[in-house]
mmCIF file of the N, C-alpha and C atoms, coordinates in Angstrom:
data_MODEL
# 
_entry.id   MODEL 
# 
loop_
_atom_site.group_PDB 
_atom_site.id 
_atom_site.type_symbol 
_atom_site.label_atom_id 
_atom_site.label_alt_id 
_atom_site.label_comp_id 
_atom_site.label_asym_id 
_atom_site.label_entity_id 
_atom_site.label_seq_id 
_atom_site.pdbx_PDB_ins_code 
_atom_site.Cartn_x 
_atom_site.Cartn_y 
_atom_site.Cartn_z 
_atom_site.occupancy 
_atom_site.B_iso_or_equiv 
_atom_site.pdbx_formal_charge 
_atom_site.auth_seq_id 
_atom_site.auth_comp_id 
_atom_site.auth_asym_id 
_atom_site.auth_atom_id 
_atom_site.pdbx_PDB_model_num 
ATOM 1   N N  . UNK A 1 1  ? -4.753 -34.053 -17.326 1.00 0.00 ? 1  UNK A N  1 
ATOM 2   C CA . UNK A 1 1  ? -4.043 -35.143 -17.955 1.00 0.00 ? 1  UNK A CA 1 
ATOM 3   C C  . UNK A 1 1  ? -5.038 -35.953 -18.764 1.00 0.00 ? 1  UNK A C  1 
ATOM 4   N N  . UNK A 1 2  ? -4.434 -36.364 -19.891 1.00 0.00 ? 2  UNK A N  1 
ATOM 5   C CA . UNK A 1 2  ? -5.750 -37.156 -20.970 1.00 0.00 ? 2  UNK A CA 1 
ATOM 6   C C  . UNK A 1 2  ? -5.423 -38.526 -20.983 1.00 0.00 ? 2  UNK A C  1 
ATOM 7   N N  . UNK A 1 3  ? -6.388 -39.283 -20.918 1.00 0.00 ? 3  UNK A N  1 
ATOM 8   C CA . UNK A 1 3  ? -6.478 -40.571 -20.620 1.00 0.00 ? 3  UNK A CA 1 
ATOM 9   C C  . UNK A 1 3  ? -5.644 -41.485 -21.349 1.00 0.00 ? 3  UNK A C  1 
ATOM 10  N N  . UNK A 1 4  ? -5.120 -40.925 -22.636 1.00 0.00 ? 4  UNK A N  1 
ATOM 11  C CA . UNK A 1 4  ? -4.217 -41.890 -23.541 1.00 0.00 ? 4  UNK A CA 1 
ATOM 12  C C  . UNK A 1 4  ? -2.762 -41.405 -23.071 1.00 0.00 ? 4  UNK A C  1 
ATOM 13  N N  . UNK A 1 5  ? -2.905 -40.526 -22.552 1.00 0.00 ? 5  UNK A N  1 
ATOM 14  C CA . UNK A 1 5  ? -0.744 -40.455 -21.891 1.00 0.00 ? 5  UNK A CA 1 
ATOM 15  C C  . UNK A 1 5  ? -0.746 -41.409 -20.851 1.00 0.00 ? 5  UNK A C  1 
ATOM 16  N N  . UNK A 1 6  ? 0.702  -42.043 -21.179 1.00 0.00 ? 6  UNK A N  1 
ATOM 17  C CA . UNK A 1 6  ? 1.341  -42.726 -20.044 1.00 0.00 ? 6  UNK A CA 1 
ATOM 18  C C  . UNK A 1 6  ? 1.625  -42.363 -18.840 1.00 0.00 ? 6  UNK A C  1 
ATOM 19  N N  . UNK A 1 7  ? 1.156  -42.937 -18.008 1.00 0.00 ? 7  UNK A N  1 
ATOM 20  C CA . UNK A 1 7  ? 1.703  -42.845 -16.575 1.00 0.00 ? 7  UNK A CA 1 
ATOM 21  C C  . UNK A 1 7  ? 2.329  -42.886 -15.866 1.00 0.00 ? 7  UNK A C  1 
ATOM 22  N N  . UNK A 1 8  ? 3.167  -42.876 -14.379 1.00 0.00 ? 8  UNK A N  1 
ATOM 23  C CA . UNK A 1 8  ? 3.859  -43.721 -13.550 1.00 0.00 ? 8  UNK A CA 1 
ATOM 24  C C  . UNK A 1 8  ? 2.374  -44.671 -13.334 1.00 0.00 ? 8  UNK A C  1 
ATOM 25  N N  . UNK A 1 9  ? 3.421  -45.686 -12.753 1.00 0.00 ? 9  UNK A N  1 
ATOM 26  C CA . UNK A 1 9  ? 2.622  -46.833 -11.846 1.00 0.00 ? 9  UNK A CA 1 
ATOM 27  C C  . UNK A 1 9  ? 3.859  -47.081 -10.586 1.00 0.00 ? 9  UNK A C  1 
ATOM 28  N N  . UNK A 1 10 ? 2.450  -47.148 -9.348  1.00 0.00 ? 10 UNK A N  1 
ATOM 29  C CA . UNK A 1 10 ? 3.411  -47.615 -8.343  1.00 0.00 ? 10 UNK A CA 1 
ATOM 30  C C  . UNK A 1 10 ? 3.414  -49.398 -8.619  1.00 0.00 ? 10 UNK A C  1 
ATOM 31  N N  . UNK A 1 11 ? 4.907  -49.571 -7.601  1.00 0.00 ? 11 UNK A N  1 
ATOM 32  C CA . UNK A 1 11 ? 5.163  -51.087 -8.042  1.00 0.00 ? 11 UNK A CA 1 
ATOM 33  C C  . UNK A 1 11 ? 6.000  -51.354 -6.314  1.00 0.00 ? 11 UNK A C  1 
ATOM 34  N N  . UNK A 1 12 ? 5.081  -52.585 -6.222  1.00 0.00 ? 12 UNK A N  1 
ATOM 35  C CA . UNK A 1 12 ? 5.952  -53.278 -4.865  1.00 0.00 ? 12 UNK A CA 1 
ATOM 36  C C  . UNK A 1 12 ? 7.291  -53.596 -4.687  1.00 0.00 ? 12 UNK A C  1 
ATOM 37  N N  . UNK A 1 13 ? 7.982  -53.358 -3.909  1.00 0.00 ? 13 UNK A N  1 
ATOM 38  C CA . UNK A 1 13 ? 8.883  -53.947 -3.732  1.00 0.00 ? 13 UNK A CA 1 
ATOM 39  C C  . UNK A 1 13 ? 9.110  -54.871 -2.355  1.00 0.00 ? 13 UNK A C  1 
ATOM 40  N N  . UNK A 1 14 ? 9.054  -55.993 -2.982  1.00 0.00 ? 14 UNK A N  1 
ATOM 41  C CA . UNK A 1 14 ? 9.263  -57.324 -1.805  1.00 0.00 ? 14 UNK A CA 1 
ATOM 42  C C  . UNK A 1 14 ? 10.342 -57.088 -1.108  1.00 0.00 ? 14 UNK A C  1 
ATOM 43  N N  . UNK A 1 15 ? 9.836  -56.791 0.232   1.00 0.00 ? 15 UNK A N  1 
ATOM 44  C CA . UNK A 1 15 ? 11.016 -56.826 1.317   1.00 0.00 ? 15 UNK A CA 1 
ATOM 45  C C  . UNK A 1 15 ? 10.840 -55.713 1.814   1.00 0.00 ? 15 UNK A C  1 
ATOM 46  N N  . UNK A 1 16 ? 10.182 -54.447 1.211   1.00 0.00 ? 16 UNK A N  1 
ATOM 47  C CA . UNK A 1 16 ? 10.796 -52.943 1.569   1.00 0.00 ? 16 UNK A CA 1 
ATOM 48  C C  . UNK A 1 16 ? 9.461  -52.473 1.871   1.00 0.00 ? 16 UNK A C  1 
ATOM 49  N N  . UNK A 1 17 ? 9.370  -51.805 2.801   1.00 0.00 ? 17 UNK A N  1 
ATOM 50  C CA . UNK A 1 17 ? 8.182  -51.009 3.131   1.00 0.00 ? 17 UNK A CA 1 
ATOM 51  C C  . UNK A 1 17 ? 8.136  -49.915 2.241   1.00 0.00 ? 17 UNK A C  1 
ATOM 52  N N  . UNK A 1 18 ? 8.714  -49.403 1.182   1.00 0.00 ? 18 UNK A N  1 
ATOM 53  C CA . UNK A 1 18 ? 8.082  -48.554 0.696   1.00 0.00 ? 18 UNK A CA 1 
ATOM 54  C C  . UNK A 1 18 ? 8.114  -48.845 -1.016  1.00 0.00 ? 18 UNK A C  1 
ATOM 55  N N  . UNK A 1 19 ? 7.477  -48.628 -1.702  1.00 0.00 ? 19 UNK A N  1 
ATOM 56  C CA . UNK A 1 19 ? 6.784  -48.429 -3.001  1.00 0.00 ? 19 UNK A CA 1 
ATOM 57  C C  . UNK A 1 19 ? 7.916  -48.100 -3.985  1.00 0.00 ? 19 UNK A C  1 
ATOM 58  N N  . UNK A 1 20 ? 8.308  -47.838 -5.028  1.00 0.00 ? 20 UNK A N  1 
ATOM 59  C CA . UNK A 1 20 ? 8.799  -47.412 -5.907  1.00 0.00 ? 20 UNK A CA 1 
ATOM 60  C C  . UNK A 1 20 ? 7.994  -46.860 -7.609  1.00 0.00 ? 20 UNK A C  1 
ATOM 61  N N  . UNK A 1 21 ? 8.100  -45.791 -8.139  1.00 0.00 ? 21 UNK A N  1 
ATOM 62  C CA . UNK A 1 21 ? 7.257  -45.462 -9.177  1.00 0.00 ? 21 UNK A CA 1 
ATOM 63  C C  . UNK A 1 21 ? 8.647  -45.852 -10.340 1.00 0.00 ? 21 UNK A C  1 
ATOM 64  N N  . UNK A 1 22 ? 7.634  -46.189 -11.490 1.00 0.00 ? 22 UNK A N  1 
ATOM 65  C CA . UNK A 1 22 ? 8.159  -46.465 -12.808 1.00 0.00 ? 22 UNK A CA 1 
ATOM 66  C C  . UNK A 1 22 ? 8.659  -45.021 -13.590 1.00 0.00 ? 22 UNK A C  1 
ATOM 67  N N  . UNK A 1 23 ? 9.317  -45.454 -14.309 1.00 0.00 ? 23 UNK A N  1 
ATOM 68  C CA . UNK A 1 23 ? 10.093 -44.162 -15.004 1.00 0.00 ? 23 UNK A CA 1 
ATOM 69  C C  . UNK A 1 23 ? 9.338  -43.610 -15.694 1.00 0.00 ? 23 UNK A C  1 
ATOM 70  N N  . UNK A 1 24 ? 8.924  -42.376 -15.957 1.00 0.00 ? 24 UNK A N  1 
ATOM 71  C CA . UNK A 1 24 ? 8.194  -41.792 -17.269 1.00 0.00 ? 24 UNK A CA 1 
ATOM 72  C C  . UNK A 1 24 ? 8.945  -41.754 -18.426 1.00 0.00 ? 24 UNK A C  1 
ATOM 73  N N  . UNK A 1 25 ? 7.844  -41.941 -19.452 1.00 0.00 ? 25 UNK A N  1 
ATOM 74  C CA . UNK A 1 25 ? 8.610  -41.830 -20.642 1.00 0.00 ? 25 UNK A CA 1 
ATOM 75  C C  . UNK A 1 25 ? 9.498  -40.584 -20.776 1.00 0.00 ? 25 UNK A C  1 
ATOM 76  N N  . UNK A 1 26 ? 10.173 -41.104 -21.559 1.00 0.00 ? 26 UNK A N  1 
ATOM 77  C CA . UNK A 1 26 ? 11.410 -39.898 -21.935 1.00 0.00 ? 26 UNK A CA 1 
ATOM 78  C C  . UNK A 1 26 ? 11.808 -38.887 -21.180 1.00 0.00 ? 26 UNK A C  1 
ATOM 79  N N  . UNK A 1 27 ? 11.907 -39.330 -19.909 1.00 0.00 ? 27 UNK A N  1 
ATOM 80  C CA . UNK A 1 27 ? 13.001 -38.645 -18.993 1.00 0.00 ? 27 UNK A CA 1 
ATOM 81  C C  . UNK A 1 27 ? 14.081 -39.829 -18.309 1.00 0.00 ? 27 UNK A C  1 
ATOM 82  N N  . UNK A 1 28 ? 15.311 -39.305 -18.037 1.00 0.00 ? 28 UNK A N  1 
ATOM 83  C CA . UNK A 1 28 ? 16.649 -39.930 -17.812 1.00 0.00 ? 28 UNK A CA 1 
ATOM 84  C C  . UNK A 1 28 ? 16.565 -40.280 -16.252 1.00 0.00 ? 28 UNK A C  1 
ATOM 85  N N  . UNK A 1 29 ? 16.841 -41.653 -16.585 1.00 0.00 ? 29 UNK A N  1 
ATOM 86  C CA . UNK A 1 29 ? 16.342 -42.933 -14.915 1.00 0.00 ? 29 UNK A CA 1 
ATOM 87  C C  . UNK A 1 29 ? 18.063 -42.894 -14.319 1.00 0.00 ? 29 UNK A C  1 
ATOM 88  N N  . UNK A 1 30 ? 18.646 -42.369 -15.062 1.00 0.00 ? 30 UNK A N  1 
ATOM 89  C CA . UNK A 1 30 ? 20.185 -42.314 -14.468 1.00 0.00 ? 30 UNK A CA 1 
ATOM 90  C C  . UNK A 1 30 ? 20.450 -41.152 -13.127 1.00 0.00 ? 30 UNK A C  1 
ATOM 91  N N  . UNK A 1 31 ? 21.084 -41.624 -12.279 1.00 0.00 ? 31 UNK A N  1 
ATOM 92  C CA . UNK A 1 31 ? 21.481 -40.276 -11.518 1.00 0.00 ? 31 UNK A CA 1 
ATOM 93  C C  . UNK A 1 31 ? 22.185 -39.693 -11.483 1.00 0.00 ? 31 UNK A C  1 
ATOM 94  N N  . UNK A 1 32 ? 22.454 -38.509 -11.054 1.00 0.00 ? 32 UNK A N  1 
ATOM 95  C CA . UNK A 1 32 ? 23.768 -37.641 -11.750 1.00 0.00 ? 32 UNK A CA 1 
ATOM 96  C C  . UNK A 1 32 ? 24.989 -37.812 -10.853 1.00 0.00 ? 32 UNK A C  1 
ATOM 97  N N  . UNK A 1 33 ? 25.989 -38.016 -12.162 1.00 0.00 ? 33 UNK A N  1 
ATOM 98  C CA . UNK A 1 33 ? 27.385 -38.168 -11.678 1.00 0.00 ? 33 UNK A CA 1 
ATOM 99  C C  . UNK A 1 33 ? 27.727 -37.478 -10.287 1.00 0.00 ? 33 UNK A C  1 
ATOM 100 N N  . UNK A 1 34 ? 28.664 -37.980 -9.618  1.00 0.00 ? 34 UNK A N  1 
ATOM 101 C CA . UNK A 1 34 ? 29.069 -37.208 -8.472  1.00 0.00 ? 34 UNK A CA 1 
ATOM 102 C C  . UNK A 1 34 ? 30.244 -36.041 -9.243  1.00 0.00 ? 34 UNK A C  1 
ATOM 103 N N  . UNK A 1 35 ? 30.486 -34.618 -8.973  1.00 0.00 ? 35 UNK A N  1 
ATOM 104 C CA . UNK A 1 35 ? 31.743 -33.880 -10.026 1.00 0.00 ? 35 UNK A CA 1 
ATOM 105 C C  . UNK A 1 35 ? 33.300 -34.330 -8.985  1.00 0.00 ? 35 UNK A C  1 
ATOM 106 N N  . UNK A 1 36 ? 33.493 -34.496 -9.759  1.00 0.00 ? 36 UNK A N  1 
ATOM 107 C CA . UNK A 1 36 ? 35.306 -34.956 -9.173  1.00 0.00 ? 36 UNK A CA 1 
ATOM 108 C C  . UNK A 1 36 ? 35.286 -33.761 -8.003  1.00 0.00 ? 36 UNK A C  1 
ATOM 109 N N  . UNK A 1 37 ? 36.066 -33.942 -7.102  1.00 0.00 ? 37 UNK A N  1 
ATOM 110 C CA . UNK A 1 37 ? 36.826 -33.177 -6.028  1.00 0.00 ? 37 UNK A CA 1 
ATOM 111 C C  . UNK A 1 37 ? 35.574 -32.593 -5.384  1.00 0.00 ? 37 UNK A C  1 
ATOM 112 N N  . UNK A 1 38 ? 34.313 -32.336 -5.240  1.00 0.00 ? 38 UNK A N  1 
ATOM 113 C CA . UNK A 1 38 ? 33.666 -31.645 -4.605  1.00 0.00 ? 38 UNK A CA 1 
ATOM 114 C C  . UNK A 1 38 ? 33.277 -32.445 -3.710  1.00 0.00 ? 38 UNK A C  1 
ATOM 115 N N  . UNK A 1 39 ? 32.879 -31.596 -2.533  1.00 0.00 ? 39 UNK A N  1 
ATOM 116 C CA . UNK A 1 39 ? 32.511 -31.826 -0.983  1.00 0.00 ? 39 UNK A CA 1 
ATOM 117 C C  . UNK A 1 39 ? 31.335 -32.745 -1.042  1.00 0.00 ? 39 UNK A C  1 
ATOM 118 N N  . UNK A 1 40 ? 31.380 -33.899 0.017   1.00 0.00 ? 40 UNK A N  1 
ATOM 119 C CA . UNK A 1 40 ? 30.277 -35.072 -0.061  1.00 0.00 ? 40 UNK A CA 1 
ATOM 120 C C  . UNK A 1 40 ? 28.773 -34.321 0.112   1.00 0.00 ? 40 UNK A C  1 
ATOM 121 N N  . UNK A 1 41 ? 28.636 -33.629 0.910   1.00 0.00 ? 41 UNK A N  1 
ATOM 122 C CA . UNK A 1 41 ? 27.888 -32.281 1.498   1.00 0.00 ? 41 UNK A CA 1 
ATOM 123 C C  . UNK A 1 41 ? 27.831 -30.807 1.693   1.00 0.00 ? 41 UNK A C  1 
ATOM 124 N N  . UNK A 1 42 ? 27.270 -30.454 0.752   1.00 0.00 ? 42 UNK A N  1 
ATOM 125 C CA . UNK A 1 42 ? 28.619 -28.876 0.218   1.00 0.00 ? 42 UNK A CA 1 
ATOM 126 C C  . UNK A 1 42 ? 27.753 -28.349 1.833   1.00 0.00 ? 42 UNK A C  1 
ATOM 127 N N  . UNK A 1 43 ? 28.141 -27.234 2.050   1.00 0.00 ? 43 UNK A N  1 
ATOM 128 C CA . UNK A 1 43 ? 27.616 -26.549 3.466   1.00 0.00 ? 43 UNK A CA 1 
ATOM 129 C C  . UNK A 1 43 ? 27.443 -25.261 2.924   1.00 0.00 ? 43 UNK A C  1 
ATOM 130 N N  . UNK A 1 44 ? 26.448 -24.438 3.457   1.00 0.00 ? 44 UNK A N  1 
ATOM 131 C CA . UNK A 1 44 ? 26.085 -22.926 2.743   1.00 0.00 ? 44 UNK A CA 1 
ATOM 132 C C  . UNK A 1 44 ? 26.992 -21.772 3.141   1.00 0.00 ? 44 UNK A C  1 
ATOM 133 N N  . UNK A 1 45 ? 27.042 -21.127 1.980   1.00 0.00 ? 45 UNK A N  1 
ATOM 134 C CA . UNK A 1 45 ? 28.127 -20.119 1.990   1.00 0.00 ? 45 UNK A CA 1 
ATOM 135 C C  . UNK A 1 45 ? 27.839 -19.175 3.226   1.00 0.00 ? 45 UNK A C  1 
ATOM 136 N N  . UNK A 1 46 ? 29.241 -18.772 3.786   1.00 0.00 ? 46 UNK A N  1 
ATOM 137 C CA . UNK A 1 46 ? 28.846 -17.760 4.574   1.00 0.00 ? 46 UNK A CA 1 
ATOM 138 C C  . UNK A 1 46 ? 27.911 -16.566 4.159   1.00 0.00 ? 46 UNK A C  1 
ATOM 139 N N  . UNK A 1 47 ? 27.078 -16.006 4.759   1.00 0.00 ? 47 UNK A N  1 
ATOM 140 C CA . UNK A 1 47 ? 26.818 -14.838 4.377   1.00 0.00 ? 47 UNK A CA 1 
ATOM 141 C C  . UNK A 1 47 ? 26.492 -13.355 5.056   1.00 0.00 ? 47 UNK A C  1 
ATOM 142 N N  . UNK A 1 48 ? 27.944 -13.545 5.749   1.00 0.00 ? 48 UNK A N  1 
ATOM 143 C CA . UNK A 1 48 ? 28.842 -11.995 6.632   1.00 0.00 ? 48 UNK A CA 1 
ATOM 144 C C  . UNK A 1 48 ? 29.728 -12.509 6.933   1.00 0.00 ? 48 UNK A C  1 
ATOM 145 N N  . UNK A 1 49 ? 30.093 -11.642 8.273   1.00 0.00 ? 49 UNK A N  1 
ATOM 146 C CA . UNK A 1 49 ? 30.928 -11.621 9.437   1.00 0.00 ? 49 UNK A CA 1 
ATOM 147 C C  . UNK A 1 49 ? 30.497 -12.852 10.028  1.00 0.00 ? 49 UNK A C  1 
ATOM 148 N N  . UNK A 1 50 ? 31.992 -14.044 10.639  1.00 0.00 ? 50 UNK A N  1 
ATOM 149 C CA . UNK A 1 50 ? 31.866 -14.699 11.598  1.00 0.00 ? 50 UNK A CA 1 
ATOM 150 C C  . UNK A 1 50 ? 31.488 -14.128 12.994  1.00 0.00 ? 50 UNK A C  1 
ATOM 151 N N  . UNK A 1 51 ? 30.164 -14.628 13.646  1.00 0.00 ? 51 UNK A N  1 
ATOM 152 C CA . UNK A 1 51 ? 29.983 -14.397 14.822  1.00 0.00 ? 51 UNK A CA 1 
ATOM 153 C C  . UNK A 1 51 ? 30.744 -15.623 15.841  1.00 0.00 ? 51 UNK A C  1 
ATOM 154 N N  . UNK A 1 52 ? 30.711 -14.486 17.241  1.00 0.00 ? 52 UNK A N  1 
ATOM 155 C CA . UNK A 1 52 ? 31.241 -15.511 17.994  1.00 0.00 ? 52 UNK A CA 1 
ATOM 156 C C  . UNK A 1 52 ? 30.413 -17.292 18.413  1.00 0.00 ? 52 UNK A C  1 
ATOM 157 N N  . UNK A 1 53 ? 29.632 -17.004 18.158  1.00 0.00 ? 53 UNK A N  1 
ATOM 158 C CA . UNK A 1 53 ? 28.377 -18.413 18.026  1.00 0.00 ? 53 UNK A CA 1 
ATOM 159 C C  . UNK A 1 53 ? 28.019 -19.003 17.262  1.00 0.00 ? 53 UNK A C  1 
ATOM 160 N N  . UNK A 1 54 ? 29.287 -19.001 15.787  1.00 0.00 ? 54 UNK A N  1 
ATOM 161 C CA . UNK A 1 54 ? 29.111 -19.527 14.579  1.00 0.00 ? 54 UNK A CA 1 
ATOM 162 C C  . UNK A 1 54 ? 29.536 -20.769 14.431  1.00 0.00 ? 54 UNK A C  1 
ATOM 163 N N  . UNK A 1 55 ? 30.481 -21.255 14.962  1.00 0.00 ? 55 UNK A N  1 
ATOM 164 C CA . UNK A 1 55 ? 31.488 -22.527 15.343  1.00 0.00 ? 55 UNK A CA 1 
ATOM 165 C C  . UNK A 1 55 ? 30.651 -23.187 15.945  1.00 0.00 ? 55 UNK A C  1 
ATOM 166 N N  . UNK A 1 56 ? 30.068 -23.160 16.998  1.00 0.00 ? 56 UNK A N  1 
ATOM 167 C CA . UNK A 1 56 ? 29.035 -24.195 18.160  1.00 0.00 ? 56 UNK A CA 1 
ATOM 168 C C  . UNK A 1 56 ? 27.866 -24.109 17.501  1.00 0.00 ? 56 UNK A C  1 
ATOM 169 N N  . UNK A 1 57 ? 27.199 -23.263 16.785  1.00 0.00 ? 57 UNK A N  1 
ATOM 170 C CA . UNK A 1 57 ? 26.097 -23.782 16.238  1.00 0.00 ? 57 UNK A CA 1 
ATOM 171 C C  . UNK A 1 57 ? 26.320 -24.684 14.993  1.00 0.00 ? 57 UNK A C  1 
ATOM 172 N N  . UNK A 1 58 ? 26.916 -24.174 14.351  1.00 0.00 ? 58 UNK A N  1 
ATOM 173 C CA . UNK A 1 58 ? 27.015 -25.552 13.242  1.00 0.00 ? 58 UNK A CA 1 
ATOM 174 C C  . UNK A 1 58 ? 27.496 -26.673 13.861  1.00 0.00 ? 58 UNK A C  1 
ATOM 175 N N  . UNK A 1 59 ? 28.318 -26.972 15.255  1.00 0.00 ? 59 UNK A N  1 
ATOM 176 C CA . UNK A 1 59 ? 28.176 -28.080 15.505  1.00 0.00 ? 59 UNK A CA 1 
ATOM 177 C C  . UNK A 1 59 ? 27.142 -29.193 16.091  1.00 0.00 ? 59 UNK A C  1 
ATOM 178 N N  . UNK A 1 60 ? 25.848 -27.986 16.435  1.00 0.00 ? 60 UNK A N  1 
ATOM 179 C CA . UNK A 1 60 ? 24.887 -28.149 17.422  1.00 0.00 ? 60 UNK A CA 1 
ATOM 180 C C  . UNK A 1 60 ? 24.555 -29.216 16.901  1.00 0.00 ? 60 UNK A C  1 
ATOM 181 N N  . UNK A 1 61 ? 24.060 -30.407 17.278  1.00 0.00 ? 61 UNK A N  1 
ATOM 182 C CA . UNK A 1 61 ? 23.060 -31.321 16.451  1.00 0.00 ? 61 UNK A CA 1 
ATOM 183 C C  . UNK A 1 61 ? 21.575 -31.507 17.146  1.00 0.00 ? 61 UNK A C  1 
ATOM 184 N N  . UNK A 1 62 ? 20.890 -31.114 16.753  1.00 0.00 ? 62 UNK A N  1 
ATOM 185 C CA . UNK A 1 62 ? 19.546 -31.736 16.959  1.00 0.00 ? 62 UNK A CA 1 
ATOM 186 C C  . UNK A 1 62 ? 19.165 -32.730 17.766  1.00 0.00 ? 62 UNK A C  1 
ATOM 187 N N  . UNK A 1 63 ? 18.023 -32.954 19.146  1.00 0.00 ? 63 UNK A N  1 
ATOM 188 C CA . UNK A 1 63 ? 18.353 -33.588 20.265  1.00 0.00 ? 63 UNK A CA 1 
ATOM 189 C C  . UNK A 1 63 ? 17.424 -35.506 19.578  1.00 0.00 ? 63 UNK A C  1 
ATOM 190 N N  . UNK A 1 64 ? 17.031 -34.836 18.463  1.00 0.00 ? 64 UNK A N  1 
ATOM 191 C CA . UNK A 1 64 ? 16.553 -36.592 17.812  1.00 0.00 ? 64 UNK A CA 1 
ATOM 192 C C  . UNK A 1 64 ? 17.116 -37.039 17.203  1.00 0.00 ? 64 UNK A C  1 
ATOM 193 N N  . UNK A 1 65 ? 18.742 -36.525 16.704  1.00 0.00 ? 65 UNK A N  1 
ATOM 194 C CA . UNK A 1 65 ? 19.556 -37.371 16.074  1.00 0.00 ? 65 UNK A CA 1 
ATOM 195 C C  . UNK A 1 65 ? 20.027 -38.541 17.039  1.00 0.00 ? 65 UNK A C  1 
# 
């Protein structure tokens, strides 16, 4: 990187334990639309046959949630 391009800079944010970086030039600070009708959390496609231990594991949750 050459010393005359712009940077991020980190920048405080009062109140919040964590940092926030500045936008780089000429890339889009917007976030992307949510698409109408799709799932809040899409979930991964099957990929086979339902096993009989397919139902209880996706419900399993993790013992540090």
């Amino acid at each position: 990187m050459r010393e005359d391009e712009p940077r991020q800079r980190v920048v405080r944010v009062p109140g919040s334990r964590r940092a926030r970086l500045t936008p780089v030039p000429g890339t889009d600070t917007e976030p992307e639309a949510a698409v109408p009708g799709a799932e809040e959390a899409p979930s991964a496609p099957a990929s086979g046959p339902k096993g009989p231990n397919d139902d209880r594991l996706r419900q399993d949750v993790p013992p540090h949630y």
